[in-house]
C-alpha positions in Angstrom: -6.9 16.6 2.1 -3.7 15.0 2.1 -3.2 11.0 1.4 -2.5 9.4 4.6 -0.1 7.2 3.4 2.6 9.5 2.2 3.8 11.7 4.9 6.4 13.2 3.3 6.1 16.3 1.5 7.8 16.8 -2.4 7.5 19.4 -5.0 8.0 17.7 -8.5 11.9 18.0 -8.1 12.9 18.0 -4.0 12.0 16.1 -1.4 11.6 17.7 2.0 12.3 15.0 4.7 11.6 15.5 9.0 14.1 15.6 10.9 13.3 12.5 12.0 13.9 10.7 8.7 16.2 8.2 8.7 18.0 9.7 5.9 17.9 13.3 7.1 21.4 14.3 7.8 22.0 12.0 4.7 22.9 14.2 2.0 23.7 12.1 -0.8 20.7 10.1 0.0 18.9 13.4 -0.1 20.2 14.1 -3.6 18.9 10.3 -4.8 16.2 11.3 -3.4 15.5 14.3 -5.1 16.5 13.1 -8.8 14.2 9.7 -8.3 11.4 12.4 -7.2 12.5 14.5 -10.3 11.9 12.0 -12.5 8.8 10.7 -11.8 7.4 14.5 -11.3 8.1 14.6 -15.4 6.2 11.8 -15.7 2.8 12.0 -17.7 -0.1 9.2 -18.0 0.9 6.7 -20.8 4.3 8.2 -20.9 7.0 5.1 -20.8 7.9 4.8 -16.8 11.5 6.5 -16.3 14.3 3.6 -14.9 15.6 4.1 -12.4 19.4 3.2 -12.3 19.7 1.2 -8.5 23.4 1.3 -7.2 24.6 -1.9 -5.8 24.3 -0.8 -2.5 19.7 -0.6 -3.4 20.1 -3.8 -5.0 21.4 -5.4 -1.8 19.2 -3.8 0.6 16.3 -4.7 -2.0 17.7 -8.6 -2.0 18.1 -8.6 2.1 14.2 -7.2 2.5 12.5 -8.4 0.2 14.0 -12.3 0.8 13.4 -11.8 4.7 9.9 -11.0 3.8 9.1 -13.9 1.6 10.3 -16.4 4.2 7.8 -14.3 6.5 5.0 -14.4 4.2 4.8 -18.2 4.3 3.7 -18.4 8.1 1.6 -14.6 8.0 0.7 -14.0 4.6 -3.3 -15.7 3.4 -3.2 -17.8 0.6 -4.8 -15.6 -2.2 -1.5 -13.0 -1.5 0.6 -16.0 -1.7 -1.2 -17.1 -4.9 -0.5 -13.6 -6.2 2.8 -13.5 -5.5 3.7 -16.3 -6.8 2.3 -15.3 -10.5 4.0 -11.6 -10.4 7.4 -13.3 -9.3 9.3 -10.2 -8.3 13.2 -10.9 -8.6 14.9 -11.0 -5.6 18.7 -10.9 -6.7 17.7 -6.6 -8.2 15.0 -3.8 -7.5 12.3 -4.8 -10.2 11.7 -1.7 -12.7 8.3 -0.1 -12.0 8.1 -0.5 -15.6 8.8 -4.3 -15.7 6.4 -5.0 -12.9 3.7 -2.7 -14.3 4.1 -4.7 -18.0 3.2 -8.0 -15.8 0.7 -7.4 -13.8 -1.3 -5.4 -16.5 -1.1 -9.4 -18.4 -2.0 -10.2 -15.1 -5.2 -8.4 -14.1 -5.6 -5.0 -15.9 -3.5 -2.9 -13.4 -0.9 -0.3 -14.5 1.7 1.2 -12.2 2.4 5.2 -13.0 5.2 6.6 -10.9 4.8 9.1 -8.2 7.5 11.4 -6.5 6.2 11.3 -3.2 3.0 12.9 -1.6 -0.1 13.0 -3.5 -4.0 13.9 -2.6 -5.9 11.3 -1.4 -8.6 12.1 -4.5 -6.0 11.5 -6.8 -4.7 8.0 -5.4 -7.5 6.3 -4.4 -9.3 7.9 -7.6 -6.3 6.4 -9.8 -7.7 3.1 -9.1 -11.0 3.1 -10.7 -8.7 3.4 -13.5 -7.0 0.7 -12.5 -3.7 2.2 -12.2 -2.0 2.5 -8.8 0.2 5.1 -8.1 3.9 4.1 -6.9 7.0 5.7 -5.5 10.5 4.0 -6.5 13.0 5.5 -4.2 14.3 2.5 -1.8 14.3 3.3 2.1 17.9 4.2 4.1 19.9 1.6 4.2 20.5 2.5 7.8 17.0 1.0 8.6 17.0 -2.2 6.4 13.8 -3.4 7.9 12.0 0.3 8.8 10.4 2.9 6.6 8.3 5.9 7.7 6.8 6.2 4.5 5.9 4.0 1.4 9.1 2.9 -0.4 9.4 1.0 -3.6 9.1 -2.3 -1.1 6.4 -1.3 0.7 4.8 -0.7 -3.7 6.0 -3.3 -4.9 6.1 -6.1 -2.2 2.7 -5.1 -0.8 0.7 -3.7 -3.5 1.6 -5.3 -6.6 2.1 -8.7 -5.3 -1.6 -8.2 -4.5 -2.5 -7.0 -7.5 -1.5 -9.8 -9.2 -4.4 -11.7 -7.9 -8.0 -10.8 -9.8 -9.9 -10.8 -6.6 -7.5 -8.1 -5.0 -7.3 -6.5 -8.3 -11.4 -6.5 -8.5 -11.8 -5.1 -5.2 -8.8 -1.9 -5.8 -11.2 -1.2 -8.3 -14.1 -1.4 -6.7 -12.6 0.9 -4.1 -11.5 3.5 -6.3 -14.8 3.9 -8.0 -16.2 4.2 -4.2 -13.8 7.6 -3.6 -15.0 8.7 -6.6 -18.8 8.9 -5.5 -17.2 10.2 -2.1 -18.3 13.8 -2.8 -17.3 15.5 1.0 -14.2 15.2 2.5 -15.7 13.5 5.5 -17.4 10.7 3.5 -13.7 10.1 2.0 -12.2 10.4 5.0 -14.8 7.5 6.4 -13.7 5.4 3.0 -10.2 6.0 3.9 -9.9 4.6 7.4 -11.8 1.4 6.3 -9.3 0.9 3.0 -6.5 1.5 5.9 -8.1 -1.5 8.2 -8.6 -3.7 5.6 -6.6 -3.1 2.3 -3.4 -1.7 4.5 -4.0 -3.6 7.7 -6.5 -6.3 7.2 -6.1 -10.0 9.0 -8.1 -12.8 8.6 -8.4 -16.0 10.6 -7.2 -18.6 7.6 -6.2 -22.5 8.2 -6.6 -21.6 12.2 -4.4 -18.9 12.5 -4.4 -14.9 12.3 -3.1 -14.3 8.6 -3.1 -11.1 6.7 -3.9 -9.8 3.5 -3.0 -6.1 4.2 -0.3 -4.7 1.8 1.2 -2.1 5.3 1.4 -5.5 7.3 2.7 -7.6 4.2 5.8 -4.9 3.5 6.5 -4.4 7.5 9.5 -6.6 8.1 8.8 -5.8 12.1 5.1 -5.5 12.5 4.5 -8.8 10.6 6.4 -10.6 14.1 3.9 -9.0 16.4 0.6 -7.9 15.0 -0.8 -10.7 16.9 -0.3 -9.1 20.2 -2.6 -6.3 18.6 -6.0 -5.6 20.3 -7.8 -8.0 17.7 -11.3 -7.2 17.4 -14.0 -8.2 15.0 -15.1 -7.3 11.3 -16.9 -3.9 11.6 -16.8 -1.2 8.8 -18.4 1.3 10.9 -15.9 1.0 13.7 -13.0 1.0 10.6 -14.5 4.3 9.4 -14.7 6.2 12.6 -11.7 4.6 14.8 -8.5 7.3 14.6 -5.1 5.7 13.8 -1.5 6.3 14.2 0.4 5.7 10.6 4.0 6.3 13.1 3.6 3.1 15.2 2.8 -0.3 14.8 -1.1 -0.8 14.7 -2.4 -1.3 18.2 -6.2 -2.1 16.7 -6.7 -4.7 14.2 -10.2 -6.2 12.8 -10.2 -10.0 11.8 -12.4 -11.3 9.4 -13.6 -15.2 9.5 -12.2 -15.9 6.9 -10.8 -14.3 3.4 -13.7 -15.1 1.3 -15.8 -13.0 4.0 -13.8 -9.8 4.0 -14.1 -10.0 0.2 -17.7 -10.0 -0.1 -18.1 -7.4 2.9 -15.6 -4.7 1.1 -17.4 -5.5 -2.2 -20.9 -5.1 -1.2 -19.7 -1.3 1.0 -17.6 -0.2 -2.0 -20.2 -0.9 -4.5 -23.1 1.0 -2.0 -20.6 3.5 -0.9 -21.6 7.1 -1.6 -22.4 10.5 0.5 -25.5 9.0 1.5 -24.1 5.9 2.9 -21.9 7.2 4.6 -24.5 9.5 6.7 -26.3 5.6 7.5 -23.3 4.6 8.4 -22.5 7.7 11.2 -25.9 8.1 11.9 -26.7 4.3 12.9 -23.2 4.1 15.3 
């Protein structure tokens, strides 16, 4: 099975983009591309992560997203990714070294960042967090789209993931999750696991100080979904429906599920990642 959240296909030294990519017909891109994905495909675990050297032209496109998204996250984001954020302090002037970042949040909360060129299996990222290290690309989107990606960039890692990582109740509960794929034996009890992490970990909201907030690291990195996931079709906390509801990862999110309130989606993912096995997941299809 392939992991839904990197559609892009790579070898360890070329990158193969559609031909709807922004960056497509981008050759030099292509070539950045390539050597970032070369790099990281050298990489071994406890290796020292390779720099990469960001031109100007990253470093501005990493300063114009990531300081548009920060005065988003103020009105969208909850409080415990705020609270995170605010102890990983990402600059905003640079692209942050994967290195850098991973040296502060493993002070932080244990995590470890290991650099990725691109697609991997859904085993092996999802099982990478049990170890609590999370798998992350560091190429930067086309500057074409500022505010676009088709697949995870080194915003959508950095900005969504390991701004959440810096909080010990996010941390806890990546954790918890990867353990859970682990003691996913079939494919089809993974594939159950993986649409919930995708409604709740990627896509989650919460209804927080009266409003729809979100805690979901693919809302929290989406520069245009973040304006209108409220016009979503909001419907209520439910695994089951999570685990068996199909989803586009091309188009803004037409389905979202809202917890009451932060501290409820915590306990709920905690108490189905620390049950979750084979055999849970047949109660779960069985009793929908």
């Amino acid at each position: 099975m392939d992991e839904i959240r990197r559609p892009t296909s790579v070898d360890e030294t070329t990158v193969t983009l559609p031909a709807d990519h922004p960056g497509f017909s981008d050759a030099a891109y292509r070539r950045r591309r390539d050597a970032i994905a070369a790099a990281a495909g050298a990489y071994r675990s406890g290796d020292t992560i390779p720099e990469v050297h960001y031109t100007p032209d990253e470093d501005a496109l990493w300063k114009l997203v990531s300081t548009e998204l920060a005065e988003k996250h103020r009105q969208y984001a909850c409080a415990e990714y705020l609270q995170g954020a605010q102890r990983l302090d990402l600059e905003r002037g640079r692209v942050p070294q994967l290195r850098e970042v991973s040296d502060r949040i493993d002070a932080l909360t244990g995590f470890r960042n290991e650099p990725v060129a691109g697609l991997v299996s859904t085993r092996r990222f999802y099982g990478s967090l049990d170890d609590r290290r999370f798998l992350a690309t560091q190429y930067i989107r086309h500057h074409s789209v500022p505010f676009y990606t088709p697949e995870p960039d080194v915003v959508h890692e950095l900005i969504g993931h390991c701004n959440t990582l810096a909080s010990p109740v996010f941390a806890d509960l990546y954790e918890r999750a990867g353990n859970a794929s682990r003691r996913a034996r079939t494919d089809e009890a993974l594939e159950f696991f993986s649409r919930v992490w995708w409604f709740t970990l990627e896509f989650g909201v919460v209804q927080e100080d009266g409003a729809l907030r979100t805690y979901g690291a693919g809302l929290l990195s989406s520069y245009g979904e973040l304006d209108v996931f409220r016009d979503a079709e909001i419907r209520g906390f439910d695994l089951r429906a999570m685990g068996t509801l199909d989803y586009d990862i091309t188009t803004y999110q037409p389905v979202l599920f809202a917890a009451p309130s932060f501290a409820y989606a915590v306990d709920a993912l905690t108490t189905f990642f620390d049950c979750y096995n084979d055999d849970a997941y047949r109660c779960w299809v069985m009793t929908a």
